[in-house]
N, C-alpha and C positions, 0 to 999 in steps of 0.2 A: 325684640327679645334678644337678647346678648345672648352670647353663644356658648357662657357658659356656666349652666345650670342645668341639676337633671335632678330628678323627682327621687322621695323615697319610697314610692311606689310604684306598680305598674296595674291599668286598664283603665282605661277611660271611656267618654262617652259619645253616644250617637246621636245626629240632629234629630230633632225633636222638634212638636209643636210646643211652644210656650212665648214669652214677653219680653222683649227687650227694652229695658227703659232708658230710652237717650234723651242725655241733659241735652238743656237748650245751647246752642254755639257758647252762647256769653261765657258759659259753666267749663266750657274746654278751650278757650282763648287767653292766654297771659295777659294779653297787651287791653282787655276790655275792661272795661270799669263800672262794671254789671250790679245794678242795683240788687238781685237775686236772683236767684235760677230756677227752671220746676224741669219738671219732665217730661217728654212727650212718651206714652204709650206704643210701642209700635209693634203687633202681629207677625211675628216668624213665619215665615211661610211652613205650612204642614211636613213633615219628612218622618219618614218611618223609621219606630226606634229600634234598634237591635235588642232581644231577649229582653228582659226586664224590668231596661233602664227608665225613668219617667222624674220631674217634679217632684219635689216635694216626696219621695220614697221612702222617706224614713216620719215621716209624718204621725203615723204607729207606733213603730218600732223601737222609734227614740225622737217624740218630737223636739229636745233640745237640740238636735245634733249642730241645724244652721247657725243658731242663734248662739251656739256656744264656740264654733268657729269661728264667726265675724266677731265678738265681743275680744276672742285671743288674738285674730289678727289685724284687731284695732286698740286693741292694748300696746301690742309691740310699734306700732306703725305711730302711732302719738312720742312713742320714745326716741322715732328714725325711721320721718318717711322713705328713707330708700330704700329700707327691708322690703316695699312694695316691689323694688323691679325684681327683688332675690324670689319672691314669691309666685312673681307671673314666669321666671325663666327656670324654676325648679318645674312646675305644669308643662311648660314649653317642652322640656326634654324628657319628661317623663313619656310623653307622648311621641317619641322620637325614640325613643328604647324599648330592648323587654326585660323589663323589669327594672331597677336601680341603683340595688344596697350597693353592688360591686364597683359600678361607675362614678360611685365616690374617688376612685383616685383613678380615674382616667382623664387623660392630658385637658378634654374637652371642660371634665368639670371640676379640675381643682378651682380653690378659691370660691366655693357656693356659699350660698348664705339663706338663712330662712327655713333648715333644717332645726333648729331649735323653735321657731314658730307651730309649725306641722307636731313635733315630737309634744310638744304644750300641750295642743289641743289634742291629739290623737290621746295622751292621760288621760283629760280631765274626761273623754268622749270614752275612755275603758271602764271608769267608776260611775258614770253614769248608764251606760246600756254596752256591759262586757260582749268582746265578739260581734259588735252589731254596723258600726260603722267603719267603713274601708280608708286608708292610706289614700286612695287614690281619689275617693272621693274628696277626702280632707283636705287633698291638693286641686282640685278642680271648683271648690268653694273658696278656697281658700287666694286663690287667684283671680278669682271675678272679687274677692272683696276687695283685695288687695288695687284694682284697677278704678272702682270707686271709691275706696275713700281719696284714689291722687283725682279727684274728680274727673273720673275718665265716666265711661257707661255701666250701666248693672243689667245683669240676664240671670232670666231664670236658667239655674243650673242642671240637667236632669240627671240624675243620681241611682246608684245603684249597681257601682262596679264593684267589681272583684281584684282583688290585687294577684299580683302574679306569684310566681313559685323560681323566676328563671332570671338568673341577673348575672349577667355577662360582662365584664368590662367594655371586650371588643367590642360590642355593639354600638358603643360611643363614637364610634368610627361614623354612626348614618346622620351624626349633629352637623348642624351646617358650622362653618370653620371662616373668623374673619378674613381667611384668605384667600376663602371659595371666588372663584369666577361665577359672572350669571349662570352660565352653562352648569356648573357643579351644583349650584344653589337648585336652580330650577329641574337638577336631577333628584335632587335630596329631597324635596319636596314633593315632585313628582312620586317617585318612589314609593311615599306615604298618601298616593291618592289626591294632593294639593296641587291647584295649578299658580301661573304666577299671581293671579288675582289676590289669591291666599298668600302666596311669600308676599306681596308687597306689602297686603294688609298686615302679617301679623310680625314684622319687620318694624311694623309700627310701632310697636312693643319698644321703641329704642327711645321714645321720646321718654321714658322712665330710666332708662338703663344705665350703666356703667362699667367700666370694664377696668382692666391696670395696661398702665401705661406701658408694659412689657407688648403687647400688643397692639402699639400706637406707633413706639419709636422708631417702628424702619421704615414708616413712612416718613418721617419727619427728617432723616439722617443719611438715609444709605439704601432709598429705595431701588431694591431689582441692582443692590450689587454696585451703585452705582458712583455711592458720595453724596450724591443728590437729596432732594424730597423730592414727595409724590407731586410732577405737575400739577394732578386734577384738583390738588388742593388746591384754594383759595389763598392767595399771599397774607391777608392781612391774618386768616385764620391761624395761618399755618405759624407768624410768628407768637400767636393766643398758646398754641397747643405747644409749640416749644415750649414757652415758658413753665407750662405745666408739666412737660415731659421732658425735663432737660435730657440731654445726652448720656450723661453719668451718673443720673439719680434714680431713686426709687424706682425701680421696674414693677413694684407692688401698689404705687399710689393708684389710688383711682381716679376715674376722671367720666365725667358723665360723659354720656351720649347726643344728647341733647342741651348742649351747653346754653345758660339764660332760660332754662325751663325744662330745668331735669325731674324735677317733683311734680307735674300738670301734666296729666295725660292730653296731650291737646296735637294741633295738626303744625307744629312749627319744626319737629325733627325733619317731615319733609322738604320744607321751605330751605332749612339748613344743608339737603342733601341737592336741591335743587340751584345753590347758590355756592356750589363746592365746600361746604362747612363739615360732612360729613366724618367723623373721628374715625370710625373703621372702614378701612379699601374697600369691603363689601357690601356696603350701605353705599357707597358710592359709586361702585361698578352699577351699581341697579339703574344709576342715572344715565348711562351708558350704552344701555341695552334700549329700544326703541319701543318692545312690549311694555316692561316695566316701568319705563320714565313716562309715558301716558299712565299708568295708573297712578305714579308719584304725582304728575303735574296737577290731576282730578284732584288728587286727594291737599294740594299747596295750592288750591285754587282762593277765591276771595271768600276768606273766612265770614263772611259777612251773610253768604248766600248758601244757597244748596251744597254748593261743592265743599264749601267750610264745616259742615257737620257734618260730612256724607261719611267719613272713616269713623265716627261714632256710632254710626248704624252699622257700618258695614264687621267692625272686628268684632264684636260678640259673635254674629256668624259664623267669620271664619273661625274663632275660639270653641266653640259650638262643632264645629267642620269637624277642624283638627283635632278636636277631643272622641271624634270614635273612632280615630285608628285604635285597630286589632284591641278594641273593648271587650270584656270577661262580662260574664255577668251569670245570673244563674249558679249553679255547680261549678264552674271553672275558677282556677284559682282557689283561692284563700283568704279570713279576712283577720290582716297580722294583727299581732298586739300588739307590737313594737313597730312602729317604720321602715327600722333601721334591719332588721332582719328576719329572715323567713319564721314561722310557726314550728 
């Protein structure tokens, strides 16, 4: 998950018993040439939910609400799959603030994208069942669809947050920053209750991502002050990424994360941080660090086998994890009309 994107809502959700359906390896491998794919079923382990959150919540209430979520944020995604990583990195940081209208122009989340996806649905979700569905749920559906249609995995969602009252710029300060060291990453995380098993996995989130090359080029040019580039880079890479990031150009261009398979949620961003390819300093420091680069190496292990679908199982979980930091539910909160600002 690129590091910059934040939600236009705030409260999310707590693990839950429910179903994680992960595609078969073929389904999340670029390089296979997979007659078709199914799904395997696989059992969350049981975990208790905080106040009211559950499945399928709105089921009463407003049984279109899913159905009308995934249909808007597969309308947009057919026009530009990569509104998907803007979708999983608004979730990402919604879950990393409190609250979000404000953090619209904090350093972390200028240049977001996939607020007009959210603002879509959260409409059409007002003239169908006014007051009933949350912001923050809309972003937490919204970014598990967003992760299956780049053919990554699907998880039942469990629903039923409250969006916040409290949106602070500062708070954008607790997003992890491409130029976090381990140690900063693994505080940032920490802090939220996440250990590195969690940062590596939902780091993962990169093999969709992209970022501007304003946040590439001092590795490539003048790394640490120096003239230089960043050693850890790979040579051949390193002339790929110049080319994209010239010296004097576009500080705004973008440039994926997972270069040859930025649209496929699949296990090759690790292999790319394993073989120095890594675009941001801190996808690559991770390789660096001796806890982390065993969760990396698991996760670039031979796609063929266990270890090759093992991060398909594993990031719903952590997505799951990470979605009930400091969750509302109940009375707490509010549930906005707008996204974009409080009631």
């Amino acid at each position: 998950m690129q590091w910059k994107e934040s939600g236009s809502s705030k409260s999310i959700y707590k693990q839950s018993s429910g179903h994680v359906l992960v595609k078969s390896e073929e389904a999340i491998t670029t390089d296979m040439k997979a007659t078709g794919s199914f799904f395997l079923v696989i059992l969350v382990m049981i975990l208790p939910v905080q106040g009211q959150l559950k499945t399928l919540f709105y089921s009463s209430s407003c049984p279109k609400a899913e159905a009308t979520i995934r249909s808007t944020v597969e309308s947009y995604f057919n026009k530009d799959p990569t509104i998907a990583a803007g979708l999983l990195r608004l979730h990402f940081h919604d879950c990393f603030v409190q609250g979000s209208s404000a953090e619209r122009n904090a350093l972390p989340n200028l240049g977001l994208r996939g607020f007009e996806v959210i603002d879509d649905a959260k409409a059409q979700l007002e003239a169908l069942c006014p007051g009933v569905v949350s912001c923050a749920d809309i972003l937490a559906l919204a970014a598990r669809d967003a992760v299956d249609l780049s053919d990554g995995p699907s998880w039942s969602v469990p629903t039923g947050r409250r969006d916040g009252r409290v949106s602070l710029s500062s708070q954008a300060s607790n997003l992890p920053s491409p130029l976090d060291s381990v140690a900063a990453q693994r505080q940032k995380f920490a802090a939220k209750g996440l250990d590195d098993h969690d940062l590596v996995t939902l780091v993962g989130a990169h093999t969709i991502g992209q970022t501007d090359c304003t946040f590439v080029r001092y590795r490539l040019y003048n790394f640490t002050a120096t003239g230089n580039s960043d050693p850890t880079i790979n040579q051949a890479f390193l002339a790929q990424l110049q080319a994209l990031c010239p010296k004097d150009g576009d500080g705004s261009k973008r440039v994926a994360l997972d270069i040859g398979s930025q649209t496929n949620f699949d296990v090759s961003f690790f292999k790319n941080v394993r073989d120095g390819n890594a675009v941001l300093e801190s996808d690559q420091r991770l390789w660096g660090d001796a806890s982390t680069r065993n969760i990396m190496q698991n996760y670039a292990g031979n796609i063929r086998g266990l270890l090759g679908f093992r991060f398909d199982f594993e990031f719903p979980k952590a997505m799951i994890k990470m979605s009930g930091i400091e969750v509302k539910t109940g009375a707490q909160g509010e549930i906005r009309k707008v996204c974009s600002k409080f009631n």
